[in-house]
NUPA-95720 format. One record per atom (N, C-alpha, C, O): residue in one letter; x, y, z; chain; atom name; residue number from 1. Coordinates in steps of 0.05 Angstrom, whole numbers, m for minus. Example, Ala and Ser with C-alpha at 12.3 -4.5 7.8 and 13.67 -1.06 7.14 Angstrom:
<sites>
code=A east=264 north=m114 up=156 unit=A site=N pos=1 .
code=A east=246 north=m90 up=156 unit=A site=CA pos=1 .
code=A east=264 north=m66 up=156 unit=A site=C pos=1 .
code=A east=285 north=m66 up=169 unit=A site=O pos=1 .
code=S east=257 north=m45 up=142 unit=A site=N pos=2 .
code=S east=273 north=m21 up=143 unit=A site=CA pos=2 .
code=S east=258 north=1 up=157 unit=A site=C pos=2 .
code=S east=268 north=23 up=161 unit=A site=O pos=2 .
</sites>
This chain:
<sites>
code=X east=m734 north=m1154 up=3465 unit=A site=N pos=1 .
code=X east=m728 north=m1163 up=3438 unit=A site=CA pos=1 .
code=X east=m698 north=m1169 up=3435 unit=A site=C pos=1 .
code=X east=m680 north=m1152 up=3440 unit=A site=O pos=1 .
code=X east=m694 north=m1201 up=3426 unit=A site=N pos=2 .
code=X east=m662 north=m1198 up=3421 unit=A site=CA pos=2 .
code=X east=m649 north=m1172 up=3408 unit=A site=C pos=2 .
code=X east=m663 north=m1156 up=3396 unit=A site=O pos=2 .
code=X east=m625 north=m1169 up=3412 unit=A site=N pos=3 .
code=X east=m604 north=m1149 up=3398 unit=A site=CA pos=3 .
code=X east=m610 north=m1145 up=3364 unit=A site=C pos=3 .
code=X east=m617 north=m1127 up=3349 unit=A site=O pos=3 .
code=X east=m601 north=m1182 up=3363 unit=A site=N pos=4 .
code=X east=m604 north=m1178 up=3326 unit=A site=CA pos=4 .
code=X east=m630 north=m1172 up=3314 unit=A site=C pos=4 .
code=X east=m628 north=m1165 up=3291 unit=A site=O pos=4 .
code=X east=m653 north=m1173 up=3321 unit=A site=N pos=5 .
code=X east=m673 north=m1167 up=3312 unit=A site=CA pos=5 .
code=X east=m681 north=m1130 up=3310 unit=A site=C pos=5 .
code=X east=m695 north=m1119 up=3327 unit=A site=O pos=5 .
code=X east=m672 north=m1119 up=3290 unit=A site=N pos=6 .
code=X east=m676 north=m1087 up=3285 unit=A site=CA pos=6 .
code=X east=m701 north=m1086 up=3276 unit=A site=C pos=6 .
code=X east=m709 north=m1063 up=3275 unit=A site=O pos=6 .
code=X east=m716 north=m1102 up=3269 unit=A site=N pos=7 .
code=X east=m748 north=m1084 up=3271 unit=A site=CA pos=7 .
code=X east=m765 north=m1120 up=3262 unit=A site=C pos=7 .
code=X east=m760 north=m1138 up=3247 unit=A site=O pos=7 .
code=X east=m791 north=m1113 up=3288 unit=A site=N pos=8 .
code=X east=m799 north=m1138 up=3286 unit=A site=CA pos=8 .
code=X east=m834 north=m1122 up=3277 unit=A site=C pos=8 .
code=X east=m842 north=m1100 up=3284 unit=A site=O pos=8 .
code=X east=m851 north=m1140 up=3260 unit=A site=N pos=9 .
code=X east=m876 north=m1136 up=3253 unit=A site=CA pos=9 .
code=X east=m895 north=m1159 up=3252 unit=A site=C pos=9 .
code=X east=m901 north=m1171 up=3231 unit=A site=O pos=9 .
code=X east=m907 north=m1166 up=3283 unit=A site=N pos=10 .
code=X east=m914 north=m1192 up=3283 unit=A site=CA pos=10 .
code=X east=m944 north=m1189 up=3269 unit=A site=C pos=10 .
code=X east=m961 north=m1199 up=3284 unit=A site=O pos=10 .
code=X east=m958 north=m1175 up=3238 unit=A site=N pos=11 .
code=X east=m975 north=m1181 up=3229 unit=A site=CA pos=11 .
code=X east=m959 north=m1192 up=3201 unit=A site=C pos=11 .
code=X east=m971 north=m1209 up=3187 unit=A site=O pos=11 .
code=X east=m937 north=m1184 up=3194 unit=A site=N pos=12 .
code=X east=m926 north=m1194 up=3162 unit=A site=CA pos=12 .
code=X east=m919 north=m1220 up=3163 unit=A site=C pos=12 .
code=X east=m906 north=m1230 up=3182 unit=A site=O pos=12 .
code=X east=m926 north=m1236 up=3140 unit=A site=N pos=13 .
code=X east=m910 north=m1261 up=3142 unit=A site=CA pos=13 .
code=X east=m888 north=m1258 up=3123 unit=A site=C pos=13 .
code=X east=m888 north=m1244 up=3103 unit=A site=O pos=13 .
code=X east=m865 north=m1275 up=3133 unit=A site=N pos=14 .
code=X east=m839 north=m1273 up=3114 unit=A site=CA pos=14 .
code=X east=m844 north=m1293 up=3095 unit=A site=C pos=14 .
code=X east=m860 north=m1311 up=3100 unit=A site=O pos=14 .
code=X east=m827 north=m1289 up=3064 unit=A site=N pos=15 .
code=X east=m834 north=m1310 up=3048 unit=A site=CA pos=15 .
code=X east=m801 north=m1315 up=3040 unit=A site=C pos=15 .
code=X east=m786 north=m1295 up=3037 unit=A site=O pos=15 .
code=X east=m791 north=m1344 up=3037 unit=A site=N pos=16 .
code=X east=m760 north=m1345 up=3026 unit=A site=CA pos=16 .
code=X east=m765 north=m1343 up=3000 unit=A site=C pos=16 .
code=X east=m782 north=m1356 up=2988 unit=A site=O pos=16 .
code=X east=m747 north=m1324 up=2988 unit=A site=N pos=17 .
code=X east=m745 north=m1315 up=2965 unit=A site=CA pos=17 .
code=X east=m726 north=m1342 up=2950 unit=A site=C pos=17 .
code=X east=m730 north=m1347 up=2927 unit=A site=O pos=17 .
code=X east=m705 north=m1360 up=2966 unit=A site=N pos=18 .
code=X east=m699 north=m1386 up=2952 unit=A site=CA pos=18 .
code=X east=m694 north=m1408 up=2969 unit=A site=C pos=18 .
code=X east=m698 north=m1405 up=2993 unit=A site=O pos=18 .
code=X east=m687 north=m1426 up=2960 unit=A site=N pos=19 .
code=X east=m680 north=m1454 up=2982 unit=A site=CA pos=19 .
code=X east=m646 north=m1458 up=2967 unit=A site=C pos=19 .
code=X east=m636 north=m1448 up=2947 unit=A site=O pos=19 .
code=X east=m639 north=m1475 up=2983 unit=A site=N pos=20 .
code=X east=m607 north=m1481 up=2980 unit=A site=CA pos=20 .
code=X east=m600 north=m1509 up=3000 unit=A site=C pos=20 .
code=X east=m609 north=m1518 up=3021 unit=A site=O pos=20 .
code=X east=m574 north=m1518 up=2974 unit=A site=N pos=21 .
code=X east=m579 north=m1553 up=2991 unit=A site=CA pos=21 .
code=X east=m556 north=m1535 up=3016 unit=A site=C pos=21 .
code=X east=m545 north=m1513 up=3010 unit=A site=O pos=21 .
code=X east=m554 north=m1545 up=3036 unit=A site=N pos=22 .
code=X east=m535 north=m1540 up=3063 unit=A site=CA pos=22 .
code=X east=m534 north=m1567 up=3086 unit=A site=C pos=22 .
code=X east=m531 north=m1561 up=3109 unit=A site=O pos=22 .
code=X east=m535 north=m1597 up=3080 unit=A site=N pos=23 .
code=X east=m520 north=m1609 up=3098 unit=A site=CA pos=23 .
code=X east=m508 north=m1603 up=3113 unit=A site=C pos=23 .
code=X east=m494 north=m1583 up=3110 unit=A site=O pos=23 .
code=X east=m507 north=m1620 up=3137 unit=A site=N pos=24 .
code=X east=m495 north=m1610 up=3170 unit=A site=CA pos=24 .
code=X east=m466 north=m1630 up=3155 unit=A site=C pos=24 .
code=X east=m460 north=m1642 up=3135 unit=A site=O pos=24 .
code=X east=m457 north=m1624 up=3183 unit=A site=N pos=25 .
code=X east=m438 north=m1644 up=3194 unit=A site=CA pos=25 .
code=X east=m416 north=m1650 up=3178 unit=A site=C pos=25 .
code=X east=m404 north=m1633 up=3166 unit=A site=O pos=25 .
code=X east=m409 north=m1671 up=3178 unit=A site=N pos=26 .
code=X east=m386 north=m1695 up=3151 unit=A site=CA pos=26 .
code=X east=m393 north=m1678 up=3134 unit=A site=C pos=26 .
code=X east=m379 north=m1659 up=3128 unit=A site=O pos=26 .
code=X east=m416 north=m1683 up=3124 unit=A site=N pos=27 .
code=X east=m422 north=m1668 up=3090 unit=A site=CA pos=27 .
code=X east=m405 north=m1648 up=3087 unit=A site=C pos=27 .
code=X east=m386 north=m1647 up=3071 unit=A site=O pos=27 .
code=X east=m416 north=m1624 up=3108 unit=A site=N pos=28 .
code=X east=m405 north=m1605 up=3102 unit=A site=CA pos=28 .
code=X east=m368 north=m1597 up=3103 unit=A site=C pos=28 .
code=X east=m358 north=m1581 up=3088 unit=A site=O pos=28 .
code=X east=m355 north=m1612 up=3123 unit=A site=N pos=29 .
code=X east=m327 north=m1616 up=3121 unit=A site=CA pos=29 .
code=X east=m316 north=m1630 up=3088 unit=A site=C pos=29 .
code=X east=m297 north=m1621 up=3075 unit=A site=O pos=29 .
code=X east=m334 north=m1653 up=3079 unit=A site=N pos=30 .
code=X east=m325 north=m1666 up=3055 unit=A site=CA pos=30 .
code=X east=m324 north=m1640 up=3029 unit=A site=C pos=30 .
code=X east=m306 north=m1636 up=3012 unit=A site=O pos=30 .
code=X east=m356 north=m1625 up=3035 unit=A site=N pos=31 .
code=X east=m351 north=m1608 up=3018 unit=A site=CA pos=31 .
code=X east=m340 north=m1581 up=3010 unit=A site=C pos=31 .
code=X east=m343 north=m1565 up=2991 unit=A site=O pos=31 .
code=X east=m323 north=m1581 up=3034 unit=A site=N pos=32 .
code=X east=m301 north=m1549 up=3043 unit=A site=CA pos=32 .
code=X east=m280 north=m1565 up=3033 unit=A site=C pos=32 .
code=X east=m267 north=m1556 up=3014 unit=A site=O pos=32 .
code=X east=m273 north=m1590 up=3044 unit=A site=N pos=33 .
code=X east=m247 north=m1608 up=3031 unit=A site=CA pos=33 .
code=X east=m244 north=m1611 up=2997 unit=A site=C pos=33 .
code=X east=m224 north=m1610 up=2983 unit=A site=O pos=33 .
code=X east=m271 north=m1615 up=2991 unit=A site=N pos=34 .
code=X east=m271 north=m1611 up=2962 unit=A site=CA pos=34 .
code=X east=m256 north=m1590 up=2952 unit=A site=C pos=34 .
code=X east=m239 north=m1590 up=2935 unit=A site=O pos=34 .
code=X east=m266 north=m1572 up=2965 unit=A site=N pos=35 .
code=X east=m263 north=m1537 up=2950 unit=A site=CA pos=35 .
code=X east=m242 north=m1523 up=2943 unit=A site=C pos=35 .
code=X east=m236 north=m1508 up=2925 unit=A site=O pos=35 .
code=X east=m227 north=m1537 up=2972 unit=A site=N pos=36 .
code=X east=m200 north=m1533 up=2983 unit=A site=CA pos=36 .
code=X east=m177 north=m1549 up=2957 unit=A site=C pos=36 .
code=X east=m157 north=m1538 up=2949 unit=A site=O pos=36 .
code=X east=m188 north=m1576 up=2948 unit=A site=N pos=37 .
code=X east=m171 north=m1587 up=2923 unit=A site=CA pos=37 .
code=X east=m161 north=m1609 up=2945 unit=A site=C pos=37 .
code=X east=m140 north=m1623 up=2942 unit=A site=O pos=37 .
code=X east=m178 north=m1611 up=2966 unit=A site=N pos=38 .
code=X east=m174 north=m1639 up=2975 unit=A site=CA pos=38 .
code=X east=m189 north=m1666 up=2971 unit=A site=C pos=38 .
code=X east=m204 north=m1671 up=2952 unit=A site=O pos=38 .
code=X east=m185 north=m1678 up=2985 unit=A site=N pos=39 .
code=X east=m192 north=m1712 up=2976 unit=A site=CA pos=39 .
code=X east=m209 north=m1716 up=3010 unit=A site=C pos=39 .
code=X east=m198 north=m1714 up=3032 unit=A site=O pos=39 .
code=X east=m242 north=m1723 up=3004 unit=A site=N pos=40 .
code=X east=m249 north=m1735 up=3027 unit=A site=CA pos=40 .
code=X east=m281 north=m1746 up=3024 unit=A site=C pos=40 .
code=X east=m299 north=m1735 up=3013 unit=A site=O pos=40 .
code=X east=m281 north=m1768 up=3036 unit=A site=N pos=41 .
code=X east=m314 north=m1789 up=3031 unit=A site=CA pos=41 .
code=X east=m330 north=m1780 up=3053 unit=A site=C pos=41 .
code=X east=m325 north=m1781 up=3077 unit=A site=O pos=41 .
code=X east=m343 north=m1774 up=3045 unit=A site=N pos=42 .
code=X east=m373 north=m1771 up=3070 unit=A site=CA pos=42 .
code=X east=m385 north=m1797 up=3077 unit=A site=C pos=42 .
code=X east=m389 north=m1813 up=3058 unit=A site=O pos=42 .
code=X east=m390 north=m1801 up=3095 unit=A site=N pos=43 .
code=X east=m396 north=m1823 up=3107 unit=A site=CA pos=43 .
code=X east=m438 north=m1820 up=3117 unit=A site=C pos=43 .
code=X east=m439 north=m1804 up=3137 unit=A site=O pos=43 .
code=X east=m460 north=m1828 up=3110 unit=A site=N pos=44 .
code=X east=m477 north=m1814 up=3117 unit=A site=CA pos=44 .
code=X east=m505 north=m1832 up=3118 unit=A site=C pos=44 .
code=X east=m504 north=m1854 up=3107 unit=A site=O pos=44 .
code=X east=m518 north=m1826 up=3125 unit=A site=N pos=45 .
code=X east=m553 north=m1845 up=3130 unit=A site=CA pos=45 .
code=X east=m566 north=m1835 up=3108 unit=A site=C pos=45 .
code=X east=m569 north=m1811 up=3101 unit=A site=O pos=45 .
code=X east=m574 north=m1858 up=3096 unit=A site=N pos=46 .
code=X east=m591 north=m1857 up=3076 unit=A site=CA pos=46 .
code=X east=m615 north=m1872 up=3081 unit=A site=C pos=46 .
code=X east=m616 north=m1892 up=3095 unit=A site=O pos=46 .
code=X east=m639 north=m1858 up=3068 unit=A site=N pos=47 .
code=X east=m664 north=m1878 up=3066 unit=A site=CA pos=47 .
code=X east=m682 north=m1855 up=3061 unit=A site=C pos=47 .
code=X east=m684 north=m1832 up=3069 unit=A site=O pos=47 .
code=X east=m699 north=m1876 up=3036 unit=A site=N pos=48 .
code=X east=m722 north=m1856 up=3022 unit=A site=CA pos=48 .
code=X east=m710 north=m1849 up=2995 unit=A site=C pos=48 .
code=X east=m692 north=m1858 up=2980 unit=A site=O pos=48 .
code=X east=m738 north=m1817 up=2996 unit=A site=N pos=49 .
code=X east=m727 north=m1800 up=2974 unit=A site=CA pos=49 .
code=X east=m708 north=m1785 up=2975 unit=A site=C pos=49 .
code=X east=m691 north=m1780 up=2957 unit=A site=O pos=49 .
code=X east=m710 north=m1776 up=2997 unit=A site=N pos=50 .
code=X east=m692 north=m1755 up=3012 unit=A site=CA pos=50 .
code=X east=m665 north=m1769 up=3009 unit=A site=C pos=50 .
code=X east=m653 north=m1757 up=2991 unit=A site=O pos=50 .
code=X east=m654 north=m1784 up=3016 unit=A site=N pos=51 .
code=X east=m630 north=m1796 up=3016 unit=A site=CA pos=51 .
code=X east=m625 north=m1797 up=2975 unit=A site=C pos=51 .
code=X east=m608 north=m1785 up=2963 unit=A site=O pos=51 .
code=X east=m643 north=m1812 up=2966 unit=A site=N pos=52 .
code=X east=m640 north=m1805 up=2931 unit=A site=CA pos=52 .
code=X east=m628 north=m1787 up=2923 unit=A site=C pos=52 .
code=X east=m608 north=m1785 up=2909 unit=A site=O pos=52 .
code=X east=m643 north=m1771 up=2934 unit=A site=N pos=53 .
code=X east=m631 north=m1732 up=2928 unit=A site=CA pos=53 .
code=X east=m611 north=m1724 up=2937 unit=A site=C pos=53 .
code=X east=m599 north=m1709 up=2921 unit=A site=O pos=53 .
code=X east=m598 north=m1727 up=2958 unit=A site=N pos=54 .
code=X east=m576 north=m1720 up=2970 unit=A site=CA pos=54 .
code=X east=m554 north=m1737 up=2955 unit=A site=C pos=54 .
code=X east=m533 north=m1726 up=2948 unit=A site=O pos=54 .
code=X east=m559 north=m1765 up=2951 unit=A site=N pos=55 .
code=X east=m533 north=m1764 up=2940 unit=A site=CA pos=55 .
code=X east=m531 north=m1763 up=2911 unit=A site=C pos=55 .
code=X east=m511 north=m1772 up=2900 unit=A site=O pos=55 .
code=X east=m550 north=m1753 up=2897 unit=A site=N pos=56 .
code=X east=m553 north=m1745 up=2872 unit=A site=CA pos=56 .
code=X east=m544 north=m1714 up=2876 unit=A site=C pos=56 .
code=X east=m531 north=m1704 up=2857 unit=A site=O pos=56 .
code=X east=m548 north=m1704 up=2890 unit=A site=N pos=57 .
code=X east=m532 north=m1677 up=2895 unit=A site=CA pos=57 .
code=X east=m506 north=m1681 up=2892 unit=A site=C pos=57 .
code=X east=m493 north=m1675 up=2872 unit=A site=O pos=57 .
code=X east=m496 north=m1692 up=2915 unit=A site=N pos=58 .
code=X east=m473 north=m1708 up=2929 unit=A site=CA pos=58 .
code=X east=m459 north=m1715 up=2899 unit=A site=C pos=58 .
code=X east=m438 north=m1704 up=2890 unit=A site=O pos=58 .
code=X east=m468 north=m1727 up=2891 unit=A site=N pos=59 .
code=X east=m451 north=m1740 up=2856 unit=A site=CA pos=59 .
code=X east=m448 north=m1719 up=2839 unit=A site=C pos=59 .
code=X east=m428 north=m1722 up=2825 unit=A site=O pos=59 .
code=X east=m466 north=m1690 up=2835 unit=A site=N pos=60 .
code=X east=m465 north=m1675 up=2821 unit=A site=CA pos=60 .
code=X east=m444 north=m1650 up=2830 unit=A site=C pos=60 .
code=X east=m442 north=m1629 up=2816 unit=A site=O pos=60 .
code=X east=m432 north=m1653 up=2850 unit=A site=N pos=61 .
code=X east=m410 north=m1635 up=2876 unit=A site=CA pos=61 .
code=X east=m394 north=m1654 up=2867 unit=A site=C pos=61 .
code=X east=m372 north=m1644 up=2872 unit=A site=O pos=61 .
code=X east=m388 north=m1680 up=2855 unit=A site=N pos=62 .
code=X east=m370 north=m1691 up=2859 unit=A site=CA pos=62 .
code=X east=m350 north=m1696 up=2884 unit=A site=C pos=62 .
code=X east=m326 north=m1692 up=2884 unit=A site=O pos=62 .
code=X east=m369 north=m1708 up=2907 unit=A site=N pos=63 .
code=X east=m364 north=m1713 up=2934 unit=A site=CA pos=63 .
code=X east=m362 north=m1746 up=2933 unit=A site=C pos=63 .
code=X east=m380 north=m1763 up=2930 unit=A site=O pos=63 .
code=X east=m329 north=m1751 up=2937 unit=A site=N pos=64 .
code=X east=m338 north=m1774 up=2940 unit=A site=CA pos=64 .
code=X east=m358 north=m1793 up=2972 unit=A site=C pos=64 .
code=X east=m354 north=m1784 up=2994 unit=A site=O pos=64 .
code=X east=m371 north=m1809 up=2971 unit=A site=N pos=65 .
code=X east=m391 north=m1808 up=2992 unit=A site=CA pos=65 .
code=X east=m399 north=m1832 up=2995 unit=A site=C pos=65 .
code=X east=m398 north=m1846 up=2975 unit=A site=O pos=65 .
code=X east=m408 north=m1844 up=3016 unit=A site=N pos=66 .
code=X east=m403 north=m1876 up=3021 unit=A site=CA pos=66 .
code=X east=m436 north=m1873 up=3041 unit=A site=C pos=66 .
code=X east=m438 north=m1874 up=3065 unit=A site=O pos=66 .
code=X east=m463 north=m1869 up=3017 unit=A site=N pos=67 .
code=X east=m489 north=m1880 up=3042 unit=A site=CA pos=67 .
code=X east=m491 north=m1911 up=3054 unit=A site=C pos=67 .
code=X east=m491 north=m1932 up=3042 unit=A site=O pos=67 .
code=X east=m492 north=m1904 up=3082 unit=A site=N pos=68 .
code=X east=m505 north=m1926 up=3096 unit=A site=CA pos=68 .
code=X east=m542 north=m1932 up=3098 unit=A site=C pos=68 .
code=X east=m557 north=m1924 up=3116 unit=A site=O pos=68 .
code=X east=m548 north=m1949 up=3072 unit=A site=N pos=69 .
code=X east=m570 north=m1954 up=3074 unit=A site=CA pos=69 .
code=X east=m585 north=m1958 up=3109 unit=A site=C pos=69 .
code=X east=m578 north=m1975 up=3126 unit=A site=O pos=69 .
code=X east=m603 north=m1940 up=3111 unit=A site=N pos=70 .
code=X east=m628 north=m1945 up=3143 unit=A site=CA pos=70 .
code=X east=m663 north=m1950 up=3129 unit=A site=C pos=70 .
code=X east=m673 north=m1943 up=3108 unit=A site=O pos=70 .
code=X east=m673 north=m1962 up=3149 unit=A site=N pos=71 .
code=X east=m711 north=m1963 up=3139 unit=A site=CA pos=71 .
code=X east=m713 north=m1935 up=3153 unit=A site=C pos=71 .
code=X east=m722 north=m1924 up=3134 unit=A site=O pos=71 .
code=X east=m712 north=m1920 up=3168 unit=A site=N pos=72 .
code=X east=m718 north=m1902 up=3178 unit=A site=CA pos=72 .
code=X east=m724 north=m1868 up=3153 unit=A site=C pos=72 .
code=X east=m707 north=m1852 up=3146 unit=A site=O pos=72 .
code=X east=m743 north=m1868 up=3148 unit=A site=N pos=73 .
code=X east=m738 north=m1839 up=3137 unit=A site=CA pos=73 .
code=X east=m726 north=m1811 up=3147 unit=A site=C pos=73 .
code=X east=m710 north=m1797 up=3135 unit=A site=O pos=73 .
code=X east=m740 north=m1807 up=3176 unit=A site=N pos=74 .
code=X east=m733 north=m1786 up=3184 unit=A site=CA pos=74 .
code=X east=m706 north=m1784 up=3187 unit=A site=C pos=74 .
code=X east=m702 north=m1761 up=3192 unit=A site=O pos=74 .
code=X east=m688 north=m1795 up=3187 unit=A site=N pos=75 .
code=X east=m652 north=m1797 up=3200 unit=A site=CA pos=75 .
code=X east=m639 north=m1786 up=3171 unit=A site=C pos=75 .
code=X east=m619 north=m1773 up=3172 unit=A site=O pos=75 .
code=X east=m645 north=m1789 up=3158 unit=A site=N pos=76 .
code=X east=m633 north=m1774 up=3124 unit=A site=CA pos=76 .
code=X east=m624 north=m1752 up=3133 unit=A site=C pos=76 .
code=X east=m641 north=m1734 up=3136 unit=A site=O pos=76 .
code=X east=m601 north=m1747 up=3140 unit=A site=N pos=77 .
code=X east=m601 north=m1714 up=3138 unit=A site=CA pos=77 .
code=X east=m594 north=m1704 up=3122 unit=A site=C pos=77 .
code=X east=m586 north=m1716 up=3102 unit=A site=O pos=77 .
code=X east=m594 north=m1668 up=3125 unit=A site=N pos=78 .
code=X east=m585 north=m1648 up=3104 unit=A site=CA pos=78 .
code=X east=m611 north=m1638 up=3091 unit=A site=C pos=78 .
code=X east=m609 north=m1615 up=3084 unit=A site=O pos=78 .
code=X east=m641 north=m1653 up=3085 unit=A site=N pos=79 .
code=X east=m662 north=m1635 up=3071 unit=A site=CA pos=79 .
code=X east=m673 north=m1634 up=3087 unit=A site=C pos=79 .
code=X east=m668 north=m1648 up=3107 unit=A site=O pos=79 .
code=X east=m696 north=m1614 up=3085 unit=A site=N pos=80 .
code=X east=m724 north=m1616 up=3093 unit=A site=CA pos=80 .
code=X east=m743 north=m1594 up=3078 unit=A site=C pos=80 .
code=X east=m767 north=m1593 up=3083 unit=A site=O pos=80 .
</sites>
């Protein structure tokens, strides 16, 4: 059993008690730069709903943010 695991019970299922937005990458530097009282654009793949949402997030963080429309859905990152 890994180290970090202090007690394992493979009949219980876990349930997340919440969800939380957490983008990788750029996002996440744009939005530490924010925090910090700096100035910086995320640069990022959009397409879909998922892309809708993110930068409706993205606008509501007041991140400034530059999507590159794709047809591809799955490449949106940051939800799932």
């Amino acid at each position: 059993m890994p180290p970090a695991v202090s007690h394992w019970t493979p009949d219980a299922k876990l349930r997340a008690g919440r969800t939380y937005f957490e983008p990788g990458g750029g996002i996440n530097i744009a939005r530490a730069l924010r925090r910090l009282g700096e100035r910086a654009r995320a640069l990022w793949l959009c397409s879909g709903t998922d892309g809708q949402r993110l930068g409706a997030l993205l606008d509501a963080e007041g991140i400034e943010h530059e999507p590159v429309l794709i047809a591809d859905e799955r490449a949106t990152g940051g939800l799932s």
